[in-house]
C-alpha positions as CSV (number, residue, x, y, z in Angstrom):
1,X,84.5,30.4,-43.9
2,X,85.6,32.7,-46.8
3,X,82.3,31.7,-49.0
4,X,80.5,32.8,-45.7
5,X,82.7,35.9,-45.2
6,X,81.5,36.4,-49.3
7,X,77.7,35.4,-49.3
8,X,77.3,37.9,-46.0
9,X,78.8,40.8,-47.8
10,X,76.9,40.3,-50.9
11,X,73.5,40.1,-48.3
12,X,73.9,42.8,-46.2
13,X,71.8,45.4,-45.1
14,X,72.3,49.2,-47.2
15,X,73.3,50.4,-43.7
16,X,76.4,48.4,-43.7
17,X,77.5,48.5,-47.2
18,X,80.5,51.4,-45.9
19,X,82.1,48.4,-44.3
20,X,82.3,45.6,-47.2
21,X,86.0,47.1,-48.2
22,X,86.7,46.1,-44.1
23,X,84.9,42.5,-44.7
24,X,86.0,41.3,-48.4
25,X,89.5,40.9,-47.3
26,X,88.7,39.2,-44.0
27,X,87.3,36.6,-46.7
28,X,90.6,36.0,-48.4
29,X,92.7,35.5,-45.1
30,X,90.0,33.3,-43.9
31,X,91.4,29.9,-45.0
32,X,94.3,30.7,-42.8
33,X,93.1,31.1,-39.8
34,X,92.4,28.9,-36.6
35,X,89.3,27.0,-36.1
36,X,88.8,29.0,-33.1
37,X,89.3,32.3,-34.8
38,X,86.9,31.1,-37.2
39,X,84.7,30.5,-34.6
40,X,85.2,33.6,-32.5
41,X,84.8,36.0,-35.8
42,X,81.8,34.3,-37.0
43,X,80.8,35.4,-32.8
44,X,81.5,38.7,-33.7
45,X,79.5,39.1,-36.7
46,X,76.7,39.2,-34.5
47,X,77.8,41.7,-32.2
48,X,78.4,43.8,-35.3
49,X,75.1,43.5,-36.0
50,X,73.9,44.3,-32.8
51,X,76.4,47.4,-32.6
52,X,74.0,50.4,-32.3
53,X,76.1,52.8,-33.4
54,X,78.9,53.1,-36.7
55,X,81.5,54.5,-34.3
56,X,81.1,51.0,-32.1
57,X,81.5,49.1,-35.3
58,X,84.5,50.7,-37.0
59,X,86.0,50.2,-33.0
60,X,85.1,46.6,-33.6
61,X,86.8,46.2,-36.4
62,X,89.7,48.3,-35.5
63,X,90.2,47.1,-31.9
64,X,88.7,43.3,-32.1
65,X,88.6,41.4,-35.8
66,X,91.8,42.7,-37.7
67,X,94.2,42.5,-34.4
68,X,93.2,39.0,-33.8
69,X,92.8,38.1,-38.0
70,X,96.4,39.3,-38.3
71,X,98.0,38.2,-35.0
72,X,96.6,34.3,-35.8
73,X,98.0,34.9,-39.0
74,X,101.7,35.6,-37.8
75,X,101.0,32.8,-35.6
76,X,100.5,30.5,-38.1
77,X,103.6,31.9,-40.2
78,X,105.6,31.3,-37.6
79,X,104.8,28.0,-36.7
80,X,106.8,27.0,-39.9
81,X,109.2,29.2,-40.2
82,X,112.8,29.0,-38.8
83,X,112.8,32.8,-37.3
84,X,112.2,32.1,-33.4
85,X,109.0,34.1,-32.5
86,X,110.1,34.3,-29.3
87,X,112.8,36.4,-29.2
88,X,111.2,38.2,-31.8
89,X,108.8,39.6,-29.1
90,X,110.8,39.4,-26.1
91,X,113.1,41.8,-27.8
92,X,109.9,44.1,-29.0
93,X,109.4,44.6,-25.3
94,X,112.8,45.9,-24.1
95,X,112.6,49.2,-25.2
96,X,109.2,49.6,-24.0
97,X,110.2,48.6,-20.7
98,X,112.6,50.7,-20.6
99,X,110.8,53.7,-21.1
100,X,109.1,52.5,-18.0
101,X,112.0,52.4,-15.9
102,X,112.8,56.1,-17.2
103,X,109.1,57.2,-16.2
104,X,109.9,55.5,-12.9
105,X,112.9,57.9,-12.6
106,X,111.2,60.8,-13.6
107,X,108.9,59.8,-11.3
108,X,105.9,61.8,-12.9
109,X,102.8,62.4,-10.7
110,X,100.4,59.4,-11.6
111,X,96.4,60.7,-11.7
112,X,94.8,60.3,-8.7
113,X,92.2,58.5,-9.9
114,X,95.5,55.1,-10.6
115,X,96.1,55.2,-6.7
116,X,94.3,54.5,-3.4
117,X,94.1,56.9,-0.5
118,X,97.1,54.9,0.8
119,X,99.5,55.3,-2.6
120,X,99.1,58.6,-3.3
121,X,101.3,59.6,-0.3
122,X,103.7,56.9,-1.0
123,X,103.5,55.6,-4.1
124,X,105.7,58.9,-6.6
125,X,104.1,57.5,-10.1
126,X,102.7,54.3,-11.5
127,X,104.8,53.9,-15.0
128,X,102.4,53.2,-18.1
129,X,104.9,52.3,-20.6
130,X,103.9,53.3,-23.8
131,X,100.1,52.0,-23.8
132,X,99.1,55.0,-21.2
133,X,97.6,53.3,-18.5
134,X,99.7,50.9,-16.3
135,X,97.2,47.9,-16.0
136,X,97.3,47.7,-19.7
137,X,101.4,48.0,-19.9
138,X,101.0,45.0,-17.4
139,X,99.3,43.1,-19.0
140,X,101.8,43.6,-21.8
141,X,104.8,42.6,-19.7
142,X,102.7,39.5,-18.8
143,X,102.7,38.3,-21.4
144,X,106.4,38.2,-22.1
145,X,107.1,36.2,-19.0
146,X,106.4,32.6,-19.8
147,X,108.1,33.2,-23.5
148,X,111.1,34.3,-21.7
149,X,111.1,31.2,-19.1
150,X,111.0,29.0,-22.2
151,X,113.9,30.4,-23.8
152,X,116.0,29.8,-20.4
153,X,115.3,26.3,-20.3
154,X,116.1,25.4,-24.1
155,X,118.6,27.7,-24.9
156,X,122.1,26.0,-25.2
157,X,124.4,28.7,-25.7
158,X,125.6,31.0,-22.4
159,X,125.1,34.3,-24.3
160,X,121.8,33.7,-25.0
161,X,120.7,32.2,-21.7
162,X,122.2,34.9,-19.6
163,X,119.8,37.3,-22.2
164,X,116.6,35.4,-21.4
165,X,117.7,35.7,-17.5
166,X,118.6,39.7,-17.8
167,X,115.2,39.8,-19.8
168,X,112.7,38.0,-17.4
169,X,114.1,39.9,-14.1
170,X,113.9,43.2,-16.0
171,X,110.2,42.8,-17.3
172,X,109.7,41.3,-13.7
173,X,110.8,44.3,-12.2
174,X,109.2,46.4,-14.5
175,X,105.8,44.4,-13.8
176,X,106.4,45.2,-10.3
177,X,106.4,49.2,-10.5
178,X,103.2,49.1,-12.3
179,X,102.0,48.0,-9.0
180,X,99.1,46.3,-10.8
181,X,98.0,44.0,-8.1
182,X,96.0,42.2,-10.1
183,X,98.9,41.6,-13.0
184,X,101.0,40.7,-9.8
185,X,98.6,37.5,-9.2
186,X,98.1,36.6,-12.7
187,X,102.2,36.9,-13.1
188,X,102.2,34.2,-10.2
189,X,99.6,32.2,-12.0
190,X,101.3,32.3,-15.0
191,X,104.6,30.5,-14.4
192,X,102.8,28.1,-12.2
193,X,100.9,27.3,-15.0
194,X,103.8,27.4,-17.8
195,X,105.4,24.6,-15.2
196,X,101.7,22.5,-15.6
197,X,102.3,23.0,-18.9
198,X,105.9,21.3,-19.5
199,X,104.4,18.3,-17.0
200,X,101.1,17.9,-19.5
201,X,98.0,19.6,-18.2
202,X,96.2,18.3,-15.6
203,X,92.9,19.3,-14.0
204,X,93.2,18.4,-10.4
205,X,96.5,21.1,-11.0
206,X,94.4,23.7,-12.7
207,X,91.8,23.6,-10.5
208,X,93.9,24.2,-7.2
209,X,95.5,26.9,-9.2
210,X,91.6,28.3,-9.8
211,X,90.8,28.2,-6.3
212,X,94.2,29.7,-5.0
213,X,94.0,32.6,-7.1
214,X,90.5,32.7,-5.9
215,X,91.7,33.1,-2.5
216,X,94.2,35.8,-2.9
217,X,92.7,37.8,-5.7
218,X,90.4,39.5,-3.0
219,X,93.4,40.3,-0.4
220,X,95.9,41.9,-3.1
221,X,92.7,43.7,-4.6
222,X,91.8,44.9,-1.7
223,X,95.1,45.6,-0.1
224,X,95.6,49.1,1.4
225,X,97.7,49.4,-0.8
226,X,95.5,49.9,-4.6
227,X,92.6,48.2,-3.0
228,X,90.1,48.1,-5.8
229,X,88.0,44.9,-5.1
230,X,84.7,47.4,-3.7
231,X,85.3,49.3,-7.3
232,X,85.0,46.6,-9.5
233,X,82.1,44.8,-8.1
234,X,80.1,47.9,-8.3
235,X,81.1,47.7,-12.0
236,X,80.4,43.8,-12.0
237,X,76.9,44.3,-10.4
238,X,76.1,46.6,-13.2
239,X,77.9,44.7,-16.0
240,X,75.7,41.7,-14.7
241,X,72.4,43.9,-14.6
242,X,73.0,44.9,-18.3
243,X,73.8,40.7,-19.5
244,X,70.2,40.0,-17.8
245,X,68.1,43.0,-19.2
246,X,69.9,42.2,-22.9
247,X,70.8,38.4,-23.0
248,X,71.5,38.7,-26.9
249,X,73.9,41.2,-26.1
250,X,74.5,45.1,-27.0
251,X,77.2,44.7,-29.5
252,X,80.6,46.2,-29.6
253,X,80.5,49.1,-27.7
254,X,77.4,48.8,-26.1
255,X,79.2,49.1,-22.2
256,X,79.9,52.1,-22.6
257,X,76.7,53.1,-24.1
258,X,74.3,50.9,-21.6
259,X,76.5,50.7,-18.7
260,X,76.1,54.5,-17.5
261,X,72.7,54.1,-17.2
262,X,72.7,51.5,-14.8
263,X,71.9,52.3,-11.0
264,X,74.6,52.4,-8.6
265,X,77.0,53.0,-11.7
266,X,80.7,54.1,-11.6
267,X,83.0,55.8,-13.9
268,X,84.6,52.7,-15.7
269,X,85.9,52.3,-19.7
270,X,84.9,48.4,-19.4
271,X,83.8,45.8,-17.2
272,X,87.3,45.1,-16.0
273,X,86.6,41.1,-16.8
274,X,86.5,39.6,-19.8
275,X,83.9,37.2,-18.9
276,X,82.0,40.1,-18.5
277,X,82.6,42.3,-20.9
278,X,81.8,39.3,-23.4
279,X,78.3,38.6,-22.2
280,X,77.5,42.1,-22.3
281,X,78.5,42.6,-25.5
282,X,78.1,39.6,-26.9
283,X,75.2,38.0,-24.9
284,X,74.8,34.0,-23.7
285,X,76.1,33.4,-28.1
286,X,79.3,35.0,-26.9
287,X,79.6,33.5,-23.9
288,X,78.7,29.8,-25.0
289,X,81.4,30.1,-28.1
290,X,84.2,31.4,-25.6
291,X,83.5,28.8,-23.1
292,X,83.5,25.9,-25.9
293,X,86.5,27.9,-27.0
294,X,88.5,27.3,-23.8
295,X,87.5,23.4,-23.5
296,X,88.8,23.4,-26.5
297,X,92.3,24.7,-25.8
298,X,92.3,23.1,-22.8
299,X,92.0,19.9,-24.4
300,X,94.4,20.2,-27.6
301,X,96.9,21.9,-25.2
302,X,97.4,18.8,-23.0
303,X,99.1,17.2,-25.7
304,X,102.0,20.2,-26.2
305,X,104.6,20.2,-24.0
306,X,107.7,21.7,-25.2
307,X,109.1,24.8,-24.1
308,X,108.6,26.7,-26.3
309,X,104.5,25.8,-26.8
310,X,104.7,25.9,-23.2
311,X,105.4,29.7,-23.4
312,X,102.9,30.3,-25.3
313,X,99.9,28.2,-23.8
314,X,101.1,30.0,-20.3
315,X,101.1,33.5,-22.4
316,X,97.3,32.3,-23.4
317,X,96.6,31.2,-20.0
318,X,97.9,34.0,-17.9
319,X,96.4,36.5,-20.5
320,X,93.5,35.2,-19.2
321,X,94.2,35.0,-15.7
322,X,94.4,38.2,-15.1
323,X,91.2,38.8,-17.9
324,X,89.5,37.9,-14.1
325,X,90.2,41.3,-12.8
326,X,90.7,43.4,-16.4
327,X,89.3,43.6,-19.2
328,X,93.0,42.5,-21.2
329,X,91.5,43.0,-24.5
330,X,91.1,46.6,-24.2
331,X,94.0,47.5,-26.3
332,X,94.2,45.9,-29.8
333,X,98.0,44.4,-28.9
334,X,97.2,42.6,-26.6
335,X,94.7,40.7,-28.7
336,X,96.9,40.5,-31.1
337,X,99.3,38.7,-28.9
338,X,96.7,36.6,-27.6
339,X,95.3,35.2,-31.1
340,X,99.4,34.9,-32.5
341,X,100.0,32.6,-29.7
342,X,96.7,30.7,-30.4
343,X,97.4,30.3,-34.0
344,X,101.0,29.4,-33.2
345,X,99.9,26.4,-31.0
346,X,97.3,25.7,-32.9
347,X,97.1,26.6,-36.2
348,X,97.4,24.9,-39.6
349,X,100.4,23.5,-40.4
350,X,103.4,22.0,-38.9
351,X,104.8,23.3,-35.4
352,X,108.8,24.3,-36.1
353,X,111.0,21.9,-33.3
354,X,111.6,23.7,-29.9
């Protein structure tokens, strides 16, 4: 990968020369990397190419490659090393949710634009967190859940399973005043799937999972209460409109740019799913990489079933979960948490006990 990484640099176009200081280190980290991230980045070299403008490609870069690069990294550190990950980024989230429970108190007038015709007389805020949007800080707190489950069922000492509890109803809570519906299912999802997980997965198990949530994804998003489900699949219609008018893709960025355009359009930032948003920007290349991708995990991860890489395939899995209804790598931390825990469960090297 890094004599790739190299031979690109030295071929490419006079147009992208500005970015070879971004791409020359990308070719020294390379050999420690995932297969997948490998992969994925190799995926995204493409849709850099394909980026029409240089404000779309420095976003790639920023938002997409060096998150994931340096999140797989740590998760490949830490698969060695005797510092427990975990609580590492359990703890990284109690401040964070704290400052949502004080914006829950302050109880701040949310935009109107967060809440249905039904919250904004009931609902006094929707708390963001620190990431200034609440579906995003959800997504966050998502995350957390399945590490903290794992670190209540192997922790030995009485102090520090009484933390993991404290920890996993205050993110729950937390979770809850977002009033993300969809985070809400995924959240579900999520620990049903850490406990497939501990018990080796299975399919029959996963797919009743698929089809329950795709029973009750449409009730909670279209509950009175934040329905959004109409909202969306205007924005899927039109997300789908622009994957069959550019199959190759529109490159990083190119939603935004295209998407506007489209009839019947709606004021959106992304496709709200990641499927989505991956064949528009990266076209049927994209999508056939991220489907072989997930195969893939879903085949190595069968085969890890302690606690602890139970947490993290569940963090991986429910990241996803809820990529049905959001687009969850909008925000360059959460990819960064999704590609640690990738390289963590599977990345070179061996896997610390636990």
């Amino acid at each position: 990968m890094a004599v790739l990484l190299l031979l690109a640099a030295v071929a490419f176009p006079h147009e992208y020369r500005p970015f070879l200081p971004a791409v020359l280190p990308l070719a020294l980290v390379a050999p420690g990397v995932s297969r997948a991230l490998t992969l994925w980045l190799a995926t995204n070299a493409l849709s850099f190419l394909l980026t029409p403008s240089c404000t779309g490609k420095v976003l790639l870069l920023l938002e997409g490659i060096f998150p994931a690069v340096g999140g797989n990294l740590l998760g490949s550190f830490f698969r060695e090393a005797k510092t427990d990950v975990c609580w590492v980024l359990v703890g990284f989230g109690w401040p964070i949710a704290l400052l949502g429970l004080a914006q829950w108190w302050a109880a701040k007038p949310a935009p109107w634009a967060w809440l249905s015709a039904a919250e904004r007389w009931l609902l006094p805020t929707r708390i963001t967190g620190s990431f200034g949007n609440p579906n995003l800080f959800a997504g966050f707190l998502l995350v957390l859940l399945p590490l903290e489950a794992g670190l209540l069922l192997r922790e030995e000492r009485l102090l520090r399973r009484g933390l993991a509890t404290g920890s996993l109803l205050l993110h729950s809570l937390v979770l809850a005043l977002t009033f993300s519906h969809g985070a809400w299912l995924a959240a579900v999802g999520t620990m049903v799937l850490f406990s497939l997980c501990l018990q080796r997965l299975r399919r029959r198990e996963l797919l009743t999972l698929v089809a329950l949530g795709g029973v009750l994804a449409p009730v909670l998003l279209n509950h009175p209460w934040g329905g959004t489900l109409s909202h969306r699949l205007r924005i899927y219609r039109g997300a789908l409109g622009l994957f069959l008018k550019y199959p190759l893709g529109t490159g990083a960025g190119g939603f935004l740019a295209y998407y506007p355009h489209q009839a019947g359009a709606v004021v959106a930032a992304h496709c709200h799913n990641i499927i989505l948003q991956i064949m528009v920007e990266q076209g049927v290349v994209g999508l056939a990489v991220f489907v072989y991708l997930l195969l893939s995990w879903f085949r190595q991860g069968r085969k890890l079933t302690a606690p602890k890489m139970a947490g993290f395939l569940a963090l991986m899995g429910g990241q996803l979960l809820y990529g049905v209804v959001d687009y969850v790598w909008a925000t360059p931390l959460l990819t960064a948490l999704f590609w640690l825990a990738e390289g963590y469960c599977f990345g070179p090297g061996e896997v610390t006990p636990g």
